[in-house]
N, C-alpha and C positions, 0 to 999 in steps of 0.2 A: 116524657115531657117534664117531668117532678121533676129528673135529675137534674136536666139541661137547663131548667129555671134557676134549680139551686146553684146552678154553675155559675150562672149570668150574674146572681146576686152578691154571689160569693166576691165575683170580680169585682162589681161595683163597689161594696163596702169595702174592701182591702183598698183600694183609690181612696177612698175616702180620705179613711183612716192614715194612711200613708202622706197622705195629706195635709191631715189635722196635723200628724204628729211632728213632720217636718217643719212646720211652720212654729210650733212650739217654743223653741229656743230662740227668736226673736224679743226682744222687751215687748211683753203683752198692755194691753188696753184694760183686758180682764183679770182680775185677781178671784184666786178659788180659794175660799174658805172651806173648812170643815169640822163641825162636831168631835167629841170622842166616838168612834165608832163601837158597838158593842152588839154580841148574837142576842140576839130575841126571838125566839121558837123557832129558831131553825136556819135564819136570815139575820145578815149581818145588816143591820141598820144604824142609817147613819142620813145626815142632814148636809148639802152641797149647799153653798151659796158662793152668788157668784154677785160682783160686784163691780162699777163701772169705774177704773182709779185715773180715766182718761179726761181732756179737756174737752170730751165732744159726745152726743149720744151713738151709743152703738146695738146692733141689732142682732139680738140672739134668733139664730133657727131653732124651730122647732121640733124639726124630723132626727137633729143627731145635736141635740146642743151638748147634753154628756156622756163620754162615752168611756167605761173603766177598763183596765188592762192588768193583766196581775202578772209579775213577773218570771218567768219560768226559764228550766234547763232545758234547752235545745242538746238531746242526745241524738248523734250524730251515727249512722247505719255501720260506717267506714272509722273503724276501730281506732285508728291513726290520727285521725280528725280528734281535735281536743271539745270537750262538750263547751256551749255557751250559754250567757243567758241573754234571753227574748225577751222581748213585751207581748202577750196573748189577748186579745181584747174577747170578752166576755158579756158585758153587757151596756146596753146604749145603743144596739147596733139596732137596725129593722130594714128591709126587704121595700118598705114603703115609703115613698120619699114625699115629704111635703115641703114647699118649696117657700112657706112663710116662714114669717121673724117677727120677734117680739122686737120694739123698743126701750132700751136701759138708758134712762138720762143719765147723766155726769154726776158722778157721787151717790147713786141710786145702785140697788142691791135686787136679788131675785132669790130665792131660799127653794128648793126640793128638797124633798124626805126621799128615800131609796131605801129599798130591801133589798141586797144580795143574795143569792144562794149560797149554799156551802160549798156547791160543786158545780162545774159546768160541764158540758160533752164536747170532746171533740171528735173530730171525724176523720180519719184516713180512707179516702174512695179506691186508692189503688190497691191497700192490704185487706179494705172492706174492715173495718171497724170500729168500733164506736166506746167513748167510754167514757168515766166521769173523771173530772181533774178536781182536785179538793183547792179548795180558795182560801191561801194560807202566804204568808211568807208578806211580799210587799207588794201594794195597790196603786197604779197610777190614777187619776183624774183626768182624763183632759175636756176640755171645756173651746167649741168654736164659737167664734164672732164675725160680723161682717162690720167693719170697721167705719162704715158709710150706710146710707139711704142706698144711694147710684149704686155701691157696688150690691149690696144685696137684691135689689133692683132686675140689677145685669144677669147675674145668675137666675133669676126667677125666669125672665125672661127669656134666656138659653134654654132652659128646663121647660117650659111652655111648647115651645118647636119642637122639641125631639128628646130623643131618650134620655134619661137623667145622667149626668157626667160630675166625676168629681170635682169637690168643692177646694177652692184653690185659695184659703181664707186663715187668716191669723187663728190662733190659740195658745191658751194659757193652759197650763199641767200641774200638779201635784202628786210628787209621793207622798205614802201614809202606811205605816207600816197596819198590817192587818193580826188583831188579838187572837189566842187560840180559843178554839169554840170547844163548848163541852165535849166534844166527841174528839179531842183531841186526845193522844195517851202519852203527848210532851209534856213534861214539866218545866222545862226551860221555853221561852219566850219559841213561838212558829217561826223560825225565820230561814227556813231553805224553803227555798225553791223548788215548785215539783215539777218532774222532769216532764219533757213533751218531745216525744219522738218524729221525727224527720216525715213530713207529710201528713203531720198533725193539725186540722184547722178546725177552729171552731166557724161551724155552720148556720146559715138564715134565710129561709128558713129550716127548720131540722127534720127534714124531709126522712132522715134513717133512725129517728127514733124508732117506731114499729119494726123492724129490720132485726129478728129474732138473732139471727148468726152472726149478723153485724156485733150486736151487744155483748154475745156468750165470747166471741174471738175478742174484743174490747174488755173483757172482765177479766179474762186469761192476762190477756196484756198488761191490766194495771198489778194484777196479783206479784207477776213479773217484777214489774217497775219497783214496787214498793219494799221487796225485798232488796233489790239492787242500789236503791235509793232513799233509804229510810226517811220520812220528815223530821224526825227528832235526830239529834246530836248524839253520838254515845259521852 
């Protein structure tokens, strides 16, 4: 039953998310701000403000209003295959959907603090794995809006009847290149990309954290990676 949850949630956030992100490249409503980000005991902290640069008030949800994505190498099984890089979303995501929204009047601003972790897990179910990803290289932002009353409304109402379904709603993005943390052994600026192999998803809830074999075969596999794919530059 865990798994087949995790399955169900998995799907729905990836809608989501696909969602948000598509809609992104539009001229947005919302403008993302952000602080210098910097590690602080272990988390990368940093301050998001979002601001209304539209001629109309708009309504932030509250269940996915931020959601960040760090950008990674898709290493590919099929040798021949050239590797690429992805967007991996990390955190902002949740399993629990609340179907309110805040109000941002026109020229009105909304500020959160965030702590990142240094690393996140993901999960391959078909090679059983689990591991950590270091959060390093460059950071997306993206930020949803509902661009009306009616239509935030509409959606709520949808969600109301029946099982929650993704949200089909404008957003604004920001990259930001992310600092290297103490624990880094670069000296030159973090900026590769760490790689993420083919049926790698990061999971919510994380149902195979306790998954002893999961982790041991996931730590083999990063050991792997990071020889193959150094963070640092030579």
């Amino acid at each position: 039953m865990a798994l087949r949850y995790a399955l169900t949630a998995l799907a729905i956030l990836l809608g989501q998310c696909q969602s948000m992100v598509a809609q992104a490249d539009r001229t947005p409503m919302l403008e993302i701000r952000v602080d210098t980000p910097k590690w602080v005991n272990g988390c990368l902290d940093l301050t998001v403000e979002r601001a209304n640069v539209s001629a109309q008030t708009l309504y932030l949800p509250e269940w996915d209003g931020v959601i960040f994505s760090l950008a990674t190498k898709l290493v590919h099984n099929d040798l021949s295959k050239k590797d690429q890089e992805i967007w991996q979303d990390f955190s902002g995501l949740s399993d629990i959907v609340y179907p309110n929204a805040d109000s941002l009047a026109t020229g009105s601003k909304t500020a959160d603090h965030f702590c990142l972790p240094e690393t996140f897990a993901v999960v391959n179910q078909q090679a059983r794995t689990r591991r950590q990803v270091p959060v390093l290289g460059r950071l997306k932002i993206v930020a949803g809006y509902f661009a009306s009353e009616d239509d935030w409304r509409a959606y709520k109402a949808e969600n109301e009847k029946h099982w929650p379904t993704p949200r089909r709603s404008p957003s604004a993005s920001l990259e930001i290149p992310v600092p290297c943390s103490r624990q880094s052994e670069c000296i030159a600026p973090c900026t590769i990309p760490p790689p993420i192999t083919e049926g790698e998803r990061y999971v919510v809830p994380d149902v195979f954290e306790f998954r002893k074999e999961w982790n041991e075969r996931g730590k083999a596999l990063a050991d792997t990676l990071s020889q193959k794919y150094p963070a640092c530059k030579n």
